[in-house]
N, C-alpha and C positions, 0 to 999 in steps of 0.2 A: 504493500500500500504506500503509496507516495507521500513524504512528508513534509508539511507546510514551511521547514524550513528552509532561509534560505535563497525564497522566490524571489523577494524583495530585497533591496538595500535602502543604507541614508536614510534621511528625514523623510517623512511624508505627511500630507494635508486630508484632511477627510472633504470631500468635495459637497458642496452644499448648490442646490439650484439658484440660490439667490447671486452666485458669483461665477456662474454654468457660462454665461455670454458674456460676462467681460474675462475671462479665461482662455475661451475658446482660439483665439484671434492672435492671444499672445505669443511670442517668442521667445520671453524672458523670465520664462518660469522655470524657476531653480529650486522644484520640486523633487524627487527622488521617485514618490509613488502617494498613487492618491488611495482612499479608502472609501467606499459607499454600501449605504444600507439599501440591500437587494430591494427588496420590499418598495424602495423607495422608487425605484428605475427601470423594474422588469417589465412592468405595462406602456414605459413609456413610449408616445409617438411624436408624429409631427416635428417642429422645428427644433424642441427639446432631445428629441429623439438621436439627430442628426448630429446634434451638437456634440451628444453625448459620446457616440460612434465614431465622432473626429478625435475625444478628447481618448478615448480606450485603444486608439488606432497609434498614436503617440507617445502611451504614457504605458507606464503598468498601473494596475488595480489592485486593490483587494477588495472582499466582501465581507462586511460586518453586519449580520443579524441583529434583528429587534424583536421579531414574534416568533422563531422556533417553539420557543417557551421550551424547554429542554430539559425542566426539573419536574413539569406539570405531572400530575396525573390524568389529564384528558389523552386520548390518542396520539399518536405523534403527526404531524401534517406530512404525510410522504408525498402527499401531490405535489407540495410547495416543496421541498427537497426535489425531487425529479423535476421541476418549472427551473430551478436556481440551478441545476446540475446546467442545462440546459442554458441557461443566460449565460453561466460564465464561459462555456464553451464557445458560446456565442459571440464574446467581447474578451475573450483572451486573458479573462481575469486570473489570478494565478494561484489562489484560497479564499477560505470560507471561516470566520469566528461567529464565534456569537458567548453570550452573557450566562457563566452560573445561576442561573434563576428559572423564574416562571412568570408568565407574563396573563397564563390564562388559567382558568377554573368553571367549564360550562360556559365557555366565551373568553373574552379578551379583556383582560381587568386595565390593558392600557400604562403601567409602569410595569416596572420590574420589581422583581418581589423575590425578597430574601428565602433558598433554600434552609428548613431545618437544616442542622448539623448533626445528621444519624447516621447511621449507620448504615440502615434503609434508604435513605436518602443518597447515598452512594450507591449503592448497587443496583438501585431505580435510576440516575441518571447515569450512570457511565452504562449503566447497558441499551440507553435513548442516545448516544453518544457514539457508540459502537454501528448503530443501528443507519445513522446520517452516515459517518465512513464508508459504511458498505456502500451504500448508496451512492453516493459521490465518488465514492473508487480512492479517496485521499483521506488523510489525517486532517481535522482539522483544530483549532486553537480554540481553546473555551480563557474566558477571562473570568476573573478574580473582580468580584462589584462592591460599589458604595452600599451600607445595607445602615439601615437604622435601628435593625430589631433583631435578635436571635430567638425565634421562637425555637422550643423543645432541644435547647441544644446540648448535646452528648460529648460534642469534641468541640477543638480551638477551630479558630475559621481555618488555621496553616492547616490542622491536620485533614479540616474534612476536603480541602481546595487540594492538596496533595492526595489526598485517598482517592476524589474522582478521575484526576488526570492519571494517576498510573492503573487504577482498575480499568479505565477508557482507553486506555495505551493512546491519548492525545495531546496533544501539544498544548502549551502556555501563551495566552495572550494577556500580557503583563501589564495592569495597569497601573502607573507612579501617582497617578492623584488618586484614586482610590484608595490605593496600602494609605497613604498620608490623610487621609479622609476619615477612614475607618480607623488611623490610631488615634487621632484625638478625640472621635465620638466615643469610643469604647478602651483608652487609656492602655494602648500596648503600644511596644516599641516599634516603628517602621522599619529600620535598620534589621530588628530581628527575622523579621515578616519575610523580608527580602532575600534574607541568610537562607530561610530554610525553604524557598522553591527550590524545583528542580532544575538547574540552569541548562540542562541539557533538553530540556523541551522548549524551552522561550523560543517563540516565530517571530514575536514582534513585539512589541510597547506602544502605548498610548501616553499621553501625555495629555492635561487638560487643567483648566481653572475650575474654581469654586466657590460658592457665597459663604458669606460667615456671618450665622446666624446669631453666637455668641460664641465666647469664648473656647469654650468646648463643645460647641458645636456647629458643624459646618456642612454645605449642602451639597452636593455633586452636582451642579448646575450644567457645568461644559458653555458659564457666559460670562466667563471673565478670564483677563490674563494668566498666566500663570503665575505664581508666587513662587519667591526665591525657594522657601523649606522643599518646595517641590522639583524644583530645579537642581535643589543639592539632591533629594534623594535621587535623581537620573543619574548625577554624577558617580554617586555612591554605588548602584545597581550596576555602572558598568564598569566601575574599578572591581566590583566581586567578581563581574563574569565576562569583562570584554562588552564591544560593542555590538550591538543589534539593533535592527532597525526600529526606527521608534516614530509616530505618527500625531501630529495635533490634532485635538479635536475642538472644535468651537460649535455651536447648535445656536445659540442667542446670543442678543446684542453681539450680531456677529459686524466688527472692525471693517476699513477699507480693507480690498487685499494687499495693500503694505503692509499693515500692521501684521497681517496673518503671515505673509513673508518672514517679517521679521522674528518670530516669535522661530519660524521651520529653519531660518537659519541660525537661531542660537542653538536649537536641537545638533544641527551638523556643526557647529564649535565647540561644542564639548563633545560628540563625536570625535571630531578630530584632534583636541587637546588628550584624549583617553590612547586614541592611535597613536601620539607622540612620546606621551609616556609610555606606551608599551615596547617601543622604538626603540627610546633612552637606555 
């Protein structure tokens, strides 16, 4: 089975339609690889359409899910699994993540929603995990979420976020503003968090801003800059393990795209200050 790592390099942008036509046109995008939520683009036609087919004809992609819902207990959507098989083949996209959680229950509750941490809960998603690989014929990267609740829970978020990846035999899609998110709402160390993934599965990084709601505590927004504490844990994450590709996400009060520029090319400066040191 083919593994998600690897596909990609360097910084990358999550592509939003709001900046779809003033992108299209450019020459001077000093992006690496862009990221888009399937769901968002599979239907799409017309001039959107076109745009989109220039910009996947140019660039590499990846796919980041929103509605798998991959921890749910409703059925798993295999039609939308064989549709997305299908799109990325289509547009040459080169993987597929999507979110530790669940999104539905007898429908689509519309956010993402914290897995228990059981036991059960592991063995129920890495075998819905197992299940999208076959299908896809590839490995793909489950990420690590912002969560505000641990209902029913048995183990630490490390152990049950390592229990699904290696009972799923899938890869890591790493998120820096979540670990940082989730240490200050729930009072554990990031650095630690960091220590005990499995480096050897990381496909990629996200990188992203956050609201702060109060002191200890803070929102996963994805609509604001990024903050230095987050910027050092990147630094930190890739003096443990080397560099890998890592991707910004903005979704609101989304900036000109200078500023989005700017933000993907600090990502590639400490990229490349970690390449020098490792050099040295």
């Amino acid at each position: 089975m083919r593994s998600t790592q690897n596909l990609v390099h360097g910084a990358g942008l999550g592509l939003r339609r709001s900046f779809l036509g003033e992108l299209v046109d450019r020459t001077d995008v000093d992006v690496d690889f862009f990221e888009v939520a399937p769901e968002n683009w599979m239907t799409l036609g017309g001039s959107l359409g076109k745009q989109f087919r220039s910009m996947t004809e140019r660039h590499d992609f990846i796919c980041h899910g929103l509605s798998l819902s991959i921890g749910s207990s409703d059925p798993l959507d295999e039609n939308f699994i064989r549709d997305l098989k299908g799109f990325m083949a289509e547009h040459g996209i080169r993987f597929y993540s999507e979110h530790l959680s669940y999104c539905s229950h007898q429908g689509h509750l519309y956010d993402l929603m914290p897995m228990p941490f059981t036991e059960e809960a592991v063995k129920h998603t890495a075998q819905r995990i197992r299940r999208v690989q076959d299908i896809l014929e590839q490995k793909i990267a489950i990420e690590n979420i912002s969560y505000y609740a641990a209902p029913g829970q048995e183990m630490s978020e490390t152990e049950f976020f390592n229990a699904v990846v290696t009972e799923a035999d899938c890869d890591v899609l790493l998120d820096i503003n979540n670990i940082y998110v989730n240490s200050i709402n729930h009072g554990y160390d990031a650095e630690s968090f960091l220590q005990a993934i499995p480096a050897q599965r990381i496909s990629y990084a996200h990188i992203a801003g956050h609201y702060v709601e109060a002191e200890d505590f803070l929102i996963d927004t994805h609509g604001a800059s990024v903050v230095d504490p987050v910027w050092n844990l990147l630094h930190k994450a890739y003096r443990l393990y080397g560099v890998f590709p890592t991707l910004l996400e903005r979704d609101f009060n989304i900036p000109p795209l200078a500023e989005l520029f700017r933000e993907v090319a600090t990502i590639a400066a400490i990229q490349q200050l970690q390449h020098e040191k490792q050099v040295a």
